[in-house]
N, CA, C and O of each residue as an XYZ file, in Angstrom:
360
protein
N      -9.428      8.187    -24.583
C      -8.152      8.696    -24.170
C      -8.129      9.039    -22.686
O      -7.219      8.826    -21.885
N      -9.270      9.592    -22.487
C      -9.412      9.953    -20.745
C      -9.262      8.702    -19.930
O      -8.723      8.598    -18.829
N      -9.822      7.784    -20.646
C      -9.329      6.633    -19.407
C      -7.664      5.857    -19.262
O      -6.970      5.372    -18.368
N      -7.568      6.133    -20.905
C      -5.942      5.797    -20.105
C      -4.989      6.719    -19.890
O      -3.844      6.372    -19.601
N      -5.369      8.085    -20.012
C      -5.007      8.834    -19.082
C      -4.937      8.728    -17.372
O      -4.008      9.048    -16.631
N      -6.216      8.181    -17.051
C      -6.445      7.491    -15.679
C      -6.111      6.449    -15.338
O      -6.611      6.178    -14.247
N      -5.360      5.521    -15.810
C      -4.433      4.724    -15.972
C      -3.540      4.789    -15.612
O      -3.207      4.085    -14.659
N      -2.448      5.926    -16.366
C      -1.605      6.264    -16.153
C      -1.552      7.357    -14.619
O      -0.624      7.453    -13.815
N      -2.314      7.765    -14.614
C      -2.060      8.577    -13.232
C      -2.474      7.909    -12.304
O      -2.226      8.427    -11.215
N      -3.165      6.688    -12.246
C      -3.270      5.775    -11.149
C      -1.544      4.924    -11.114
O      -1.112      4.613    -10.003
N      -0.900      4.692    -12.055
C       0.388      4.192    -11.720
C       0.836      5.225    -11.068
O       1.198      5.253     -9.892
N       0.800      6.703    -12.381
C       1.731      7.620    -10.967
C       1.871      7.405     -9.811
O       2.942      7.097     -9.290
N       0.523      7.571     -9.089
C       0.040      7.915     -7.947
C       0.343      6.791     -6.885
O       0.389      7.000     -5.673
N       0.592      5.280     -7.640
C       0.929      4.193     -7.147
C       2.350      3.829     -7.016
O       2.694      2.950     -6.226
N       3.297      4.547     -7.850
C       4.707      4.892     -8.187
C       5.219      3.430     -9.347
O       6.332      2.926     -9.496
N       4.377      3.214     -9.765
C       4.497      2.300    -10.894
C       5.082      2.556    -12.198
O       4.797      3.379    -13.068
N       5.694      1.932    -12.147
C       6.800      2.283    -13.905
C       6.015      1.581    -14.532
O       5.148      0.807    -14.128
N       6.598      2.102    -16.420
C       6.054      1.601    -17.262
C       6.474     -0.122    -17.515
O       5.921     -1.070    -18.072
N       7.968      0.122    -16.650
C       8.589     -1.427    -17.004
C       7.695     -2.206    -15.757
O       7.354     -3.333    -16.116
N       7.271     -1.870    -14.460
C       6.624     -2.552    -13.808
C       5.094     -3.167    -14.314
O       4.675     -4.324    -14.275
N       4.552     -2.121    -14.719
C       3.016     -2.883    -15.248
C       2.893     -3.455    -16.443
O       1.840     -3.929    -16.869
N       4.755     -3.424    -17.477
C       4.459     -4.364    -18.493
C       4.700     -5.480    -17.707
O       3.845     -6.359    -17.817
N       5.950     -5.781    -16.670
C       5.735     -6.796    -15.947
C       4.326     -7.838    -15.628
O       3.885     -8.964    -15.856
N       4.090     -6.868    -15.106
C       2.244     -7.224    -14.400
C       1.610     -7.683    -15.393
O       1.277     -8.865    -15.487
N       1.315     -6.594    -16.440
C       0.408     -7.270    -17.543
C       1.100     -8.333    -18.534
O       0.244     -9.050    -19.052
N       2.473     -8.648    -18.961
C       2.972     -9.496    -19.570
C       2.983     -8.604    -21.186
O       3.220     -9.219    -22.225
N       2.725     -7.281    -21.175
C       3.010     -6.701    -22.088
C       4.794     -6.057    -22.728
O       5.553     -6.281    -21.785
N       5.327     -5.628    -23.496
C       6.429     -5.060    -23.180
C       6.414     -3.580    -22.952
O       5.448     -2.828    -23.084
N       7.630     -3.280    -22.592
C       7.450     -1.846    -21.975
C       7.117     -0.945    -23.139
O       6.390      0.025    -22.925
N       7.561     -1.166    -24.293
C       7.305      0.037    -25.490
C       6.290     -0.004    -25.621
O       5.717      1.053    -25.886
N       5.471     -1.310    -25.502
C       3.870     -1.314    -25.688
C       2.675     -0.602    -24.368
O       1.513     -0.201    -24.435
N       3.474     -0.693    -23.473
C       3.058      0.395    -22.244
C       3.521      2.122    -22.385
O       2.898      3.071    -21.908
N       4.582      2.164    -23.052
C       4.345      3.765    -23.605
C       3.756      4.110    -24.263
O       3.071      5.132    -24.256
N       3.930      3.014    -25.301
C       2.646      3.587    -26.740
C       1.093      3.958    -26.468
O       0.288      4.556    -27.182
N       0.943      3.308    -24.999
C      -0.178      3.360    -24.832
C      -0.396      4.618    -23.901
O      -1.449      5.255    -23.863
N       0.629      4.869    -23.225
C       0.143      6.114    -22.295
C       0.740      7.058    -22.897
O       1.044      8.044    -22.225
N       1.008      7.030    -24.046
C       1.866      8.033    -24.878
C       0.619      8.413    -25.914
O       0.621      9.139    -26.908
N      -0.273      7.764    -25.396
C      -1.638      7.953    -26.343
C      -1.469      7.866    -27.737
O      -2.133      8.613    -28.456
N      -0.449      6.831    -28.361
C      -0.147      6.522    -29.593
C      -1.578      5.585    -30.689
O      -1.867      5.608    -31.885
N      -2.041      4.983    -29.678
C      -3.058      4.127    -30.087
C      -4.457      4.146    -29.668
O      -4.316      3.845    -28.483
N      -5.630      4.287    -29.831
C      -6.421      3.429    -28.917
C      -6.836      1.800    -28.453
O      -7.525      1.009    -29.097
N      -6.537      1.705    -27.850
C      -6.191      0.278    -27.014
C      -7.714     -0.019    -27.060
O      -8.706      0.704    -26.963
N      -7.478     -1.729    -27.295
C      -8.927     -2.781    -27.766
C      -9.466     -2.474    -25.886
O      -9.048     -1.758    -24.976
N     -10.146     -3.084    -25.987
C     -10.729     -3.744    -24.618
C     -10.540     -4.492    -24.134
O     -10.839     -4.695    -22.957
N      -9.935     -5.228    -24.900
C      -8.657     -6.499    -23.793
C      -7.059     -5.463    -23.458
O      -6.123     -5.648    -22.681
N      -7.140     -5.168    -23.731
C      -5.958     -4.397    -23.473
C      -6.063     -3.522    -22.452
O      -5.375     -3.688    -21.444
N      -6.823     -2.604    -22.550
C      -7.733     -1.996    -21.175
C      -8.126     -2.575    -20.051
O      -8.004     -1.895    -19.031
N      -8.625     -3.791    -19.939
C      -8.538     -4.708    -19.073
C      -7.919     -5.218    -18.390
O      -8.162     -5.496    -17.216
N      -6.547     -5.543    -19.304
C      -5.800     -6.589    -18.586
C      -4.900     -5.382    -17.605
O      -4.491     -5.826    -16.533
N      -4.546     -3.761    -17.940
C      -4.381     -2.868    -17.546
C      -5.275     -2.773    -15.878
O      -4.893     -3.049    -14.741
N      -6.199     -2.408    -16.257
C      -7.205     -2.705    -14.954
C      -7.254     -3.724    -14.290
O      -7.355     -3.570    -13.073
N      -7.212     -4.837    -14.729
C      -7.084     -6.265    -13.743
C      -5.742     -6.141    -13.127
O      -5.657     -6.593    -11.985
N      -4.541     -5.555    -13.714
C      -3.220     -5.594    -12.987
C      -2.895     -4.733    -11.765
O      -2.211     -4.860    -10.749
N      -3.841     -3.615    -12.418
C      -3.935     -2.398    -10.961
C      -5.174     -2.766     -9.854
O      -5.562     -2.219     -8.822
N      -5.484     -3.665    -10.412
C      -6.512     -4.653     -9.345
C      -7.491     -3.392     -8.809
O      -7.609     -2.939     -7.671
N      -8.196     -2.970    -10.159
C      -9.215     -1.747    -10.197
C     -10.580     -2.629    -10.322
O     -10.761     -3.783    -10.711
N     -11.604     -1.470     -9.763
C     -12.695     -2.132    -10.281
C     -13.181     -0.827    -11.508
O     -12.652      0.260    -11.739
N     -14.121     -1.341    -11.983
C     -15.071     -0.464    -13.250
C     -16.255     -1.145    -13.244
O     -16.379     -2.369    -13.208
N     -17.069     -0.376    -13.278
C     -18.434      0.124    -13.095
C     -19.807      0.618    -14.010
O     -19.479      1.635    -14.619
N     -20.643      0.399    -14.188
C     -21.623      1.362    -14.939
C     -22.415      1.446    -13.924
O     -22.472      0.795    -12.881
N     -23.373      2.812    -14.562
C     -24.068      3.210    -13.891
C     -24.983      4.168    -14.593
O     -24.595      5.041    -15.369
N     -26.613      3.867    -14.155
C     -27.234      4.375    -15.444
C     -27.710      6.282    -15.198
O     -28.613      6.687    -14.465
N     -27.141      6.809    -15.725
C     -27.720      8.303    -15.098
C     -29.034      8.898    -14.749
O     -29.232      9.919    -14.092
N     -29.849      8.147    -15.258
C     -31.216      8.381    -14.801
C     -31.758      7.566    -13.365
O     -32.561      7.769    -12.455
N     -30.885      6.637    -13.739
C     -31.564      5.362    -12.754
C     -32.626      4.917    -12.708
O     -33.332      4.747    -11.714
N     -32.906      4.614    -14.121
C     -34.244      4.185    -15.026
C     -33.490      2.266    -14.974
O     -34.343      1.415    -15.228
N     -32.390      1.851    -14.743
C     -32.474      0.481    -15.729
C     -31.722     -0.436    -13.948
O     -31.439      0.185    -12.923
N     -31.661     -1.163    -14.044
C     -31.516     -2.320    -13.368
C     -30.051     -3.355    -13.443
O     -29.945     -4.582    -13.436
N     -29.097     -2.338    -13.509
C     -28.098     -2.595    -14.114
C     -27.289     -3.437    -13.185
O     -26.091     -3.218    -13.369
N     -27.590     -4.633    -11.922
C     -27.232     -5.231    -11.326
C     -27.720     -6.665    -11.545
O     -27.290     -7.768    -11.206
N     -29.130     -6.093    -12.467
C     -29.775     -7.668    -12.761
C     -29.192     -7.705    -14.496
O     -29.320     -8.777    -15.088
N     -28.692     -6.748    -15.095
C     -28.429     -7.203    -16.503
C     -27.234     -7.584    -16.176
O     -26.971     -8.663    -16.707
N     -26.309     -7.130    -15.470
C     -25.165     -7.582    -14.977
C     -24.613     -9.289    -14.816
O     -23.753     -9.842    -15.501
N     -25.586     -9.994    -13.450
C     -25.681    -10.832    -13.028
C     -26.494    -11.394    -14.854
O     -25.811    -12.186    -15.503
N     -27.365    -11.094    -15.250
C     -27.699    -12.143    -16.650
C     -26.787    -11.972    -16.860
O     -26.121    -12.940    -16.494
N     -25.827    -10.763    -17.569
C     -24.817    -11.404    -18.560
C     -23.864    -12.342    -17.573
O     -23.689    -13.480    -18.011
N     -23.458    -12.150    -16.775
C     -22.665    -13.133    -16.135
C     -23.454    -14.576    -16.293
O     -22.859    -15.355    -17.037
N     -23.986    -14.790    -16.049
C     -25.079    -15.702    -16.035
C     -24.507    -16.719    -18.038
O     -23.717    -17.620    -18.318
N     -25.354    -15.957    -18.760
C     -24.683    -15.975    -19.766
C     -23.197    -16.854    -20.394
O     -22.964    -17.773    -21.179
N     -22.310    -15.784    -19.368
C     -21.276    -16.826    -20.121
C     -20.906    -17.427    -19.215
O     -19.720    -17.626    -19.476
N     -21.149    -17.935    -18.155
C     -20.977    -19.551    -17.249
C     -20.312    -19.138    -16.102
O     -19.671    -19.915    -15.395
N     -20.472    -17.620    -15.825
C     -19.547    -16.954    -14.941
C     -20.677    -17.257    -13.201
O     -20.175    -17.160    -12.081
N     -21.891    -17.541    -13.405
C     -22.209    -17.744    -12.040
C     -23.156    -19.334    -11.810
O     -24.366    -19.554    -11.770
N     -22.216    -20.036    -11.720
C     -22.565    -21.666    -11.469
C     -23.273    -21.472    -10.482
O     -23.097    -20.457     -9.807
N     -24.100    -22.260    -10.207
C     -24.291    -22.967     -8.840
C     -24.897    -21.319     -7.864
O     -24.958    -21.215     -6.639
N     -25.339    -20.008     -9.113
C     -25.833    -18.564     -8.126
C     -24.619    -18.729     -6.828
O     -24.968    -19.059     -5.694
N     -23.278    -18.471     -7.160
C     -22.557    -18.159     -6.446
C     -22.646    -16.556     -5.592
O     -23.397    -15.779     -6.182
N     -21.950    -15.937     -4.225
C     -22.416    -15.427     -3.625
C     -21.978    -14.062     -4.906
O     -21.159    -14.432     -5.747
N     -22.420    -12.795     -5.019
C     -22.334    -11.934     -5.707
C     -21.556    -10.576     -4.875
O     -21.665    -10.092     -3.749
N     -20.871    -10.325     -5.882
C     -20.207     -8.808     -5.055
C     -21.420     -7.712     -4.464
O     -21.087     -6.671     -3.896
């Protein structure tokens, strides 16, 4: 819930309506209240396509800083065909 709480206050803060980021995301607008109306919890594509529209990034990060979470990263990318040819990396 906290994150699409942060969602929603990143539109605030951006002055984004609910009818604008169903725009963006290709969702409809009732389905953008329901969601910041905290009616549902929203899949992970749904969360996403939310974040890809506010052209956010997201992150992990391991709290100990015990794990290597730039090389599991790059494998999973790796994985699903996302880095051909070791393209240059963020």
């Amino acid at each position: 819930m906290v994150l699409v709480l942060l969602l929603k206050e990143i539109c605030e803060q951006r002055g984004i309506s609910q009818q604008e980021l169903a725009d963006m995301t290709g969702f409809k607008q009732s389905h953008v209240s329901r969601l910041f109306g905290l009616k549902y919890a929203p899949s992970m594509r749904t969360f996403m396509t939310v974040v890809h529209a506010l052209q956010l990034n997201v992150f992990f990060q391991s709290r100990e800083d015990k794990d290597d979470l730039n090389q599991a990263f790059e494998r999973a990318m790796e994985q699903l065909g996302r880095r051909p040819d070791k393209l240059p990396r963020n």
